[in-house]
C-alpha positions in Angstrom: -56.0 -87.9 -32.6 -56.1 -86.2 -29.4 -52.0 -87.2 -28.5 -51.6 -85.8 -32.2 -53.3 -82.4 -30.8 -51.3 -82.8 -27.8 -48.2 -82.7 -29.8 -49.1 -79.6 -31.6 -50.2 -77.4 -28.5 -46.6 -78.5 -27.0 -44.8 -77.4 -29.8 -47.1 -74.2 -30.1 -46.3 -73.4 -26.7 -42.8 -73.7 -26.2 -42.4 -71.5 -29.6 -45.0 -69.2 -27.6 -42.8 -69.2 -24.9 -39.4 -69.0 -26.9 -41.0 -66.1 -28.7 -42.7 -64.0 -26.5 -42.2 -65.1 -22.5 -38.8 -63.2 -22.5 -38.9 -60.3 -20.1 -39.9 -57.1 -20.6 -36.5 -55.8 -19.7 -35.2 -58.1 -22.4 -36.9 -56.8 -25.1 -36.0 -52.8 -24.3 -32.6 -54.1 -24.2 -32.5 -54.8 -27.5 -32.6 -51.4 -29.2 -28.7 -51.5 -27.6 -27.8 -54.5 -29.6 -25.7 -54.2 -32.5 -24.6 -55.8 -36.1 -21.0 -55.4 -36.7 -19.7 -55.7 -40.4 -16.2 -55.4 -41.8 -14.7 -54.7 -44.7 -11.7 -55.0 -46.3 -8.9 -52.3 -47.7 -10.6 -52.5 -50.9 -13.9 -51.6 -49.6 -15.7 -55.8 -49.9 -17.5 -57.7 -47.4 -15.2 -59.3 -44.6 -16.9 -60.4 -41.4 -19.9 -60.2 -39.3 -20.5 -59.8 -35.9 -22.4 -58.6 -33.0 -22.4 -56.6 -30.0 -24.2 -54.4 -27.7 -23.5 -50.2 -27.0 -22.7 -49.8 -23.1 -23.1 -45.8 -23.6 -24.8 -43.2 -25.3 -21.5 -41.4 -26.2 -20.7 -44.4 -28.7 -18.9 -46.9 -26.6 -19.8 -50.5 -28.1 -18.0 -53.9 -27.0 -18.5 -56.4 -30.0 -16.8 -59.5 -31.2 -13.0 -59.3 -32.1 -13.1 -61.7 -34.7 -14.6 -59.9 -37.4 -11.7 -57.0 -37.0 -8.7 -59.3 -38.3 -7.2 -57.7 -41.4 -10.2 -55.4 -41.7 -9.5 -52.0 -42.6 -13.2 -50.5 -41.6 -16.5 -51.2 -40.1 -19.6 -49.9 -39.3 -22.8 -50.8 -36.9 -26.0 -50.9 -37.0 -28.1 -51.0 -33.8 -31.4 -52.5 -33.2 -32.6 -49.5 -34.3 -31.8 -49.4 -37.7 -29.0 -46.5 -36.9 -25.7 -46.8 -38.6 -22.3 -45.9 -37.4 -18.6 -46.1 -38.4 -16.7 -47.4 -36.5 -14.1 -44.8 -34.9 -11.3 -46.6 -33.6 -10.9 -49.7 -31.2 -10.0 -49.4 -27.8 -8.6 -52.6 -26.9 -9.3 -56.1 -27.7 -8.7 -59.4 -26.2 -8.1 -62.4 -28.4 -8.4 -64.9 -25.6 -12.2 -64.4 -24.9 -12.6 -62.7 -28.6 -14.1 -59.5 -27.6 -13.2 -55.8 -28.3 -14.0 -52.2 -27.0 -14.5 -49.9 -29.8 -15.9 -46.4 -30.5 -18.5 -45.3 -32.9 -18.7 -42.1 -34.5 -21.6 -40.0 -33.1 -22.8 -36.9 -35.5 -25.2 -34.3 -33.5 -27.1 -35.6 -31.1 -26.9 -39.2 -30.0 -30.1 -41.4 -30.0 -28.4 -44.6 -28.7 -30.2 -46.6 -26.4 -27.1 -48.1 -24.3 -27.8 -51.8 -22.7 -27.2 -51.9 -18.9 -24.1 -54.0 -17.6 -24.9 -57.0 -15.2 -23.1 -56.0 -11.8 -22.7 -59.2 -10.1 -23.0 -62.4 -11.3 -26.0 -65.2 -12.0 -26.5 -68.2 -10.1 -26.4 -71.9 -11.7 -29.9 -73.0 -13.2 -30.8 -69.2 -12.9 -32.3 -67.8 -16.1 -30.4 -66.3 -19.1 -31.4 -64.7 -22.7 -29.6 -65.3 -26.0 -30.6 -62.6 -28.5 -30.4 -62.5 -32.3 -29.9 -59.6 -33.9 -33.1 -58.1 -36.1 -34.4 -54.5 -36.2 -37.7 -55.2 -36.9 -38.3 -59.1 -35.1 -35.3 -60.2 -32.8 -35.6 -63.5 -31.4 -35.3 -64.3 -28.1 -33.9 -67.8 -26.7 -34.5 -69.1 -22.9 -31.2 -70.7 -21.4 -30.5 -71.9 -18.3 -26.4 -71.1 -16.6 -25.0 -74.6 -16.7 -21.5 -73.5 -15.1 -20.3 -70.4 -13.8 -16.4 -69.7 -13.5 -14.6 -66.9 -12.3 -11.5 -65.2 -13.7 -10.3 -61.2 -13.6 -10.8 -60.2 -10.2 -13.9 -62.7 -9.8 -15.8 -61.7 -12.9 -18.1 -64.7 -13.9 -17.7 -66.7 -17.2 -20.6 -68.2 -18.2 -20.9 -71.7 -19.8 -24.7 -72.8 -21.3 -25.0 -76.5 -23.3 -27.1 -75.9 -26.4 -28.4 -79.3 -28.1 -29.0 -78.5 -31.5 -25.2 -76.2 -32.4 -27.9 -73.6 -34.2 -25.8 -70.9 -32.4 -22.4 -71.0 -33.9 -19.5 -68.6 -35.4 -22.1 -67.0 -37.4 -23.6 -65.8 -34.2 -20.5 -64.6 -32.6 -20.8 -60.9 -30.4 -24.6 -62.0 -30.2 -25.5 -60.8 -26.7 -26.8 -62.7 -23.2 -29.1 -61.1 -21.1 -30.1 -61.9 -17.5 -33.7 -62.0 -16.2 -33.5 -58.1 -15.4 -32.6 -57.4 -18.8 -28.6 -56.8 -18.0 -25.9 -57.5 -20.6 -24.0 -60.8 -18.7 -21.4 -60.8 -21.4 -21.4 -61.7 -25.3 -21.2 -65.2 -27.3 -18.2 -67.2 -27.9 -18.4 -70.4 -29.5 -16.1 -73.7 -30.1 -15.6 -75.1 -33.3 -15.6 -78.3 -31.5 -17.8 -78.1 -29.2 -21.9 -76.9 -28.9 -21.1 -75.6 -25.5 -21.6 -71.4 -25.7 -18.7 -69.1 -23.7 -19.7 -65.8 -22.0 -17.3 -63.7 -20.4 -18.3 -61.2 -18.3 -19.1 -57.6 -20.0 -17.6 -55.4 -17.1 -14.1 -57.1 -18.6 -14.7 -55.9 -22.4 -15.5 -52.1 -20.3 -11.8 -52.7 -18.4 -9.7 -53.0 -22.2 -8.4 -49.7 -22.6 -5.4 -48.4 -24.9 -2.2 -47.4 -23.9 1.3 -45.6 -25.5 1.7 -48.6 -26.8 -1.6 -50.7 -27.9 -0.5 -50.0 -31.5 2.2 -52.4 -31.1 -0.1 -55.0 -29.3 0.6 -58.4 -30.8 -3.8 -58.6 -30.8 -4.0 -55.4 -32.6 -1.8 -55.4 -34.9 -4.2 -58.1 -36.9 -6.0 -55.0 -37.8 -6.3 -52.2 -39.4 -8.7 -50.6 -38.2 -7.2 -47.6 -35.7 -6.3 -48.3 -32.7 -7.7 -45.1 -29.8 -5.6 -42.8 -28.1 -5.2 -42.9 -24.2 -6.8 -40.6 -22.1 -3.5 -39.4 -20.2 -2.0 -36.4 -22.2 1.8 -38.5 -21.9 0.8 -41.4 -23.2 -1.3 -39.9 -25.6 1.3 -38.3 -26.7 3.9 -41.1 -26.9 0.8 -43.3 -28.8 1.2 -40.7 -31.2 4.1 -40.3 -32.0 4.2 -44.2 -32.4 1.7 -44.0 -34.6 3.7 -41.3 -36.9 6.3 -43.4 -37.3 4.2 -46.4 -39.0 3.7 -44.5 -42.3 0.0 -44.8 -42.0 -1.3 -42.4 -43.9 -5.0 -43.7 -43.4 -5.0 -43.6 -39.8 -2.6 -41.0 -38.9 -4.8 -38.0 -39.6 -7.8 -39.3 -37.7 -5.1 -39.8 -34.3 -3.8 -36.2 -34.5 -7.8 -35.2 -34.8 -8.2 -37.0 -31.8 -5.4 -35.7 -29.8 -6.7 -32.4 -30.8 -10.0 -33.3 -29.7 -8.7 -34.8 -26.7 -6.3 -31.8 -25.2 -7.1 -28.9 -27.3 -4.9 -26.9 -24.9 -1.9 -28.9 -26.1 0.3 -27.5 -29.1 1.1 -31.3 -29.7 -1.3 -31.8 -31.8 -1.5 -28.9 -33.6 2.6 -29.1 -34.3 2.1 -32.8 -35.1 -0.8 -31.4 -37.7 1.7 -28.9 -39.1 4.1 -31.1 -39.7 2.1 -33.7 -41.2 0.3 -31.2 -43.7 4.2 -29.8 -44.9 5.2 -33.5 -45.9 1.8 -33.4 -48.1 2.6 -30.2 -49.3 -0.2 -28.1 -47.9 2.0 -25.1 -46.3 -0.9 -22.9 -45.9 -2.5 -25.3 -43.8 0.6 -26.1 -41.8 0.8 -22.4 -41.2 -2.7 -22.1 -39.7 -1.7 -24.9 -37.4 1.0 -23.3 -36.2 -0.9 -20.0 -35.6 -3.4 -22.6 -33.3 -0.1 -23.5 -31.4 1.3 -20.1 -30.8 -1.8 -19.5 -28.8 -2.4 -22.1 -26.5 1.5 -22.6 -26.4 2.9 -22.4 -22.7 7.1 -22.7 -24.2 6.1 -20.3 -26.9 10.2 -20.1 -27.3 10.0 -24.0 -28.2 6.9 -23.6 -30.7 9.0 -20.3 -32.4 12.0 -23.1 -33.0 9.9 -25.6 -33.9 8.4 -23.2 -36.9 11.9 -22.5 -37.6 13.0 -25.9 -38.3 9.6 -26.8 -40.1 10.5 -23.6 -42.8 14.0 -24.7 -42.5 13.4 -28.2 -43.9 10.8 -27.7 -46.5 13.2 -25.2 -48.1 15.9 -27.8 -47.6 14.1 -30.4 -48.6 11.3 -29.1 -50.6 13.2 -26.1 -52.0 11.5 -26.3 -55.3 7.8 -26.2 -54.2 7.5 -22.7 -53.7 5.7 -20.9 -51.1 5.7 -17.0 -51.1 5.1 -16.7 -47.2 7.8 -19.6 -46.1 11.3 -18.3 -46.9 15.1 -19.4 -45.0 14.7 -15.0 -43.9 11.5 -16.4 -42.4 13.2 -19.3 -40.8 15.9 -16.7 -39.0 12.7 -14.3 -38.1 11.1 -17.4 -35.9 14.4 -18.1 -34.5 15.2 -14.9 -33.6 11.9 -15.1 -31.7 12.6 -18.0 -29.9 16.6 -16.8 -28.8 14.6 -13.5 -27.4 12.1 -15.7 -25.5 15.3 -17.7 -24.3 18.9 -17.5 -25.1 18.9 -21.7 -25.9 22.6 -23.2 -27.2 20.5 -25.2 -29.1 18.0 -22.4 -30.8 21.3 -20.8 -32.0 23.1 -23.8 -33.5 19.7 -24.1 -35.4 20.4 -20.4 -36.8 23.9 -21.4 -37.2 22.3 -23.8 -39.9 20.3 -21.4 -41.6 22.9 -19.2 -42.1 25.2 -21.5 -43.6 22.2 -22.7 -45.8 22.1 -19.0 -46.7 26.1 -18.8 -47.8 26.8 -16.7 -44.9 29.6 -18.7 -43.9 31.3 -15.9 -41.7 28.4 -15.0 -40.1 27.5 -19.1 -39.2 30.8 -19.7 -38.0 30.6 -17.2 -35.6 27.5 -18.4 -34.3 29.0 -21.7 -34.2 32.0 -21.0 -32.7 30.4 -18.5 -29.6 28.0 -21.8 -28.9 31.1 -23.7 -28.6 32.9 -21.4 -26.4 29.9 -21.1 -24.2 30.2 -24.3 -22.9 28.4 -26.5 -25.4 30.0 -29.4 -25.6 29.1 -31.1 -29.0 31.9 -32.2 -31.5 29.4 -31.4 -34.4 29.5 -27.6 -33.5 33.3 -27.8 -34.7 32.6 -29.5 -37.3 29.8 -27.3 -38.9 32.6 -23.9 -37.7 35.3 -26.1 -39.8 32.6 -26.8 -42.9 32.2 -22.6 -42.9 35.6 -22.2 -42.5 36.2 -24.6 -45.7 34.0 -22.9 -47.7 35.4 -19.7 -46.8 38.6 -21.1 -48.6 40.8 -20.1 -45.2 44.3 -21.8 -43.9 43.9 -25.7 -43.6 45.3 -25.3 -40.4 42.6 -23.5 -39.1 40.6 -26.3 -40.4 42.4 -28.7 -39.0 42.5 -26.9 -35.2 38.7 -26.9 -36.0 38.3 -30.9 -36.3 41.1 -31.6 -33.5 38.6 -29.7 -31.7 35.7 -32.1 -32.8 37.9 -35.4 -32.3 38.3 -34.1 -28.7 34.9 -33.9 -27.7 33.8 -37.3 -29.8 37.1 -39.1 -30.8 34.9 -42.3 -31.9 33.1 -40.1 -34.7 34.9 -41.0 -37.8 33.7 -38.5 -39.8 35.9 -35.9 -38.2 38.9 -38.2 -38.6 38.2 -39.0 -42.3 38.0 -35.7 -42.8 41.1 -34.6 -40.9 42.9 -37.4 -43.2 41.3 -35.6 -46.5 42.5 -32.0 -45.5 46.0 -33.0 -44.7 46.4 -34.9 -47.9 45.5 -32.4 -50.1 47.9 -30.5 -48.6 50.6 -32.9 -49.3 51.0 -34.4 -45.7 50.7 -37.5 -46.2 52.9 -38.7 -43.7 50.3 -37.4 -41.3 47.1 -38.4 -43.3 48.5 -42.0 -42.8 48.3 -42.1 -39.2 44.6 -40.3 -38.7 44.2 -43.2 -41.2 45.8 -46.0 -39.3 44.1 -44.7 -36.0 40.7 -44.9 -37.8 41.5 -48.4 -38.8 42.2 -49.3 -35.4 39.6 -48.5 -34.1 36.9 -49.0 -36.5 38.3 -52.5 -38.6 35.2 -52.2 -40.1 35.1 -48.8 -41.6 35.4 -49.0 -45.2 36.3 -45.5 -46.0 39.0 -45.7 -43.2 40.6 -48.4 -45.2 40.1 -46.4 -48.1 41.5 -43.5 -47.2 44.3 -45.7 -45.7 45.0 -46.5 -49.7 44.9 -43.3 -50.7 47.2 -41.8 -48.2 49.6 -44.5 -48.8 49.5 -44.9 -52.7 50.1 -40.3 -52.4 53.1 -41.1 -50.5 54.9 -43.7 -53.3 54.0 -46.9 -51.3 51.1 -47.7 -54.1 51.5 -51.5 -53.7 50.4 -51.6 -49.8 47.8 -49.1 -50.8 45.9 -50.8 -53.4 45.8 -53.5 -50.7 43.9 -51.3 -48.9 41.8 -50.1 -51.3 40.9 -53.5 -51.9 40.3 -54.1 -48.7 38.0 -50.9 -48.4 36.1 -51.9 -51.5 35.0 -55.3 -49.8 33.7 -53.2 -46.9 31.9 -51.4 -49.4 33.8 -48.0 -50.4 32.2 -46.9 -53.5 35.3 -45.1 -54.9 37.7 -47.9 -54.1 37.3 -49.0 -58.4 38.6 -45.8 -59.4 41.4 -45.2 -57.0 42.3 -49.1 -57.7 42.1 -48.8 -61.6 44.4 -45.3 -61.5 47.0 -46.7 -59.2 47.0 -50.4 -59.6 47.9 -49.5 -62.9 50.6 -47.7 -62.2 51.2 -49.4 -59.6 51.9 -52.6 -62.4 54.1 -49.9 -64.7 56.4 -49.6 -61.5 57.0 -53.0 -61.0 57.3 -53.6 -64.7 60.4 -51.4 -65.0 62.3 -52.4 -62.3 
């Protein structure tokens, strides 16, 4: 009887002890805990995790786990407070641990944990936590190993005997004696053993230009936090335009607003983004934001020029009363009287050729050109007006000559050389642009098939329907209907004879 009454006061007392003999400092410290959840794109349940804030502005470091092939999350600390989950600020897959940022809406009321600064002795004392807003429990451990690694942060190793903490638990937080955050749990599948790494490394992950192409990150899609430095800020988001993420996107331009409101970057980026989803008033408004700040006000005039310029290119049949290719000249003009640019007046060249005012183009083109911008393109827009003009082909062809001067490798300029002088019957000539293109472009299928044409023009329609054929294995689309028109004849000929 009385070893029977001994058992139960032992038992009692170590859950006495396991319960309520953690520190004082413990048990404030868990207000700063945290439950991580994840969900999927389609809104279900996809992990759970844990955590600990490490400031009051939002800054949380959790487990990484629970992010792969999520699409949001939220926390809730161990007060009962929820947060979404802003964006991640770097993660580590080796000891499964993230920095992330929650959203904070007026006035914060987080109770951040405090970060161990050194490092615990072995046998000293250590605190697991679980996670509970109303009754957390608190587990005694002693530091069976202590490693080093990062610049001599520790990493913890404790044995547990029963497994109870597993992957359930992982993110769940270890305290020291002081009430300190030492780092958060990792487990083995095939081991009991528990893994802590040290929680000043999860405050070192930090993004960069390019952490949305991080082989770790890219598991999730949750967004990935812009860098503090304004270039690679920048850079990070223009990486980030490019990914077609229409989820994500916005909230990175937000923050690189929010970041350098100073900037016009992010109000251009804004702009531009609004005009793909149709909402030029709001582009607009944008754009008045970066005229303001703007410190190149000439660059943020042409850059309002070409957004006009390309919706009515592109867009030409949404209308919008205030956005007109007038309009597009009027912020050009602005930016050519801010600074005389080669390249703000080859824009306006556009524009007036995207007007019909071929004349008027050409001579912006051609005084660009004879200012000293060397660009074969500028000759070849000047020989486009001059074509539509319906003047001399051998204006037009001094015009490309020009262009195959400054760029003789663009075969454009030589196809279209070849096309000009055929249709006015000299073939002899079009067959050597032709042959020249070949030469140096085996590949070029239009080449090849302009080759054909040049040659079946001039009588010799069995070599050219050779060469058609050979351009329609390369993949010229009209090689069928030149081959059908003078293969045919091209069988007539040698029928008679």
């Amino acid at each position: 009887m009385i070893k029977r009454l001994y058992t139960l006061f032992l038992i009692f007392t170590l859950a006495f002890i396991s319960a309520y003999a953690q520190p004082s400092n413990v048990k404030k410290a868990t207000k700063g805990i945290v439950k991580l959840t994840t969900f999927k794109a389609d809104g279900t349940l996809l992990a759970t995790g844990y955590g600990a804030f490490t400031d009051a502005e939002g800054t949380a470091i959790v487990a990484w786990t629970p992010f792969v092939g999520a699409s949001k999350a939220v926390l809730i600390d161990g007060q009962g407070k929820k947060y979404d989950v802003e964006s991640i600020c770097g993660a580590s897959g080796i000891y499964n641990v993230a920095k992330i940022k929650a959203k904070i809406e007026g006035k914060s009321s987080i109770v951040p944990v405090m970060i161990e600064e050194g490092q615990q002795d072995v046998g000293s004392e250590a605190w697991y936590v679980g996670y509970d807003v109303h009754k957390p429990s608190f587990t005694r451990f002693s530091t069976v190993k202590v490693e080093t690694f990062m610049d001599n942060m520790p990493y913890y190793i404790f044995e547990q005997t029963n497994g109870t903490i597993d992957e359930k638990n992982i993110g769940a937080p270890f305290f020291n004696a002081q009430g300190k955050l030492m780092g958060l749990v990792n487990t083995s599948r095939t081991r009991t053993d528990l893994y802590i790494a040290s929680a000043r490394y999860a405050l070192t992950l930090s993004p960069t230009a390019f952490s949305i192409n991080d082989n770790v990150l890219r598991e999730t899609n949750v967004r990935i936090a812009l860098p503090n430095d304004y270039n690679q800020a920048l850079l990070a988001m223009m990486i980030a335009s490019q990914r077609n993420d229409s989820i994500n996107y916005p909230a990175t331009i937000e923050e690189f607003i929010s970041l350098f409101p100073e900037e016009e970057d992010g109000y251009t980026n804004k702009a531009t983004y609004l005009t793909d989803k149709q909402d030029f008033a709001g582009a607009d408004a944008q754009i008045a934001k970066a005229l303001e700040v703007s410190k190149q006000k000439d660059n943020t005039h042409f850059f309002y020029s070409k957004l006009i310029y390309n919706k009515e290119i592109l867009l030409a049949d949404v209308p919008y009363e205030p956005w007109n290719l007038d309009k597009a000249i009027e912020e050009i003009d602005a930016a050519i009287a801010i600074k005389s640019e080669s390249l703000y007046k080859v824009h306006k060249g556009k524009i007036l050729y995207a007007q019909n005012k071929y004349e008027e183009a050409q001579k912006v083109f051609l005084d660009v050109a004879e200012g000293g911008y060397k660009d074969g393109d500028i000759y070849y827009f000047a020989y486009q007006c001059n074509k539509n003009m319906g003047n001399d082909a051998e204006k037009q062809i001094v015009l490309l000559d020009s262009a195959i001067a400054i760029n003789p490798n663009e075969m454009l300029y030589q196809a279209e050389k070849a096309l000009v002088l055929m249709k006015n019957k000299k073939t002899d000539d079009a067959i050597e642009v032709c042959k020249n293109m070949v030469l140096k472009n085996p590949r070029y299928g239009e080449g090849h098939g302009l080759l054909g044409l040049a040659l079946c023009l001039s009588g010799n329609k069995e070599m050219g329907v050779t060469e058609l054929r050979r351009a329609k294995a390369l993949g010229y689309q009209q090689a069928d209907a030149f081959i059908r028109k003078y293969g045919s004849e091209s069988n007539k000929e040698q029928g008679t004879k």
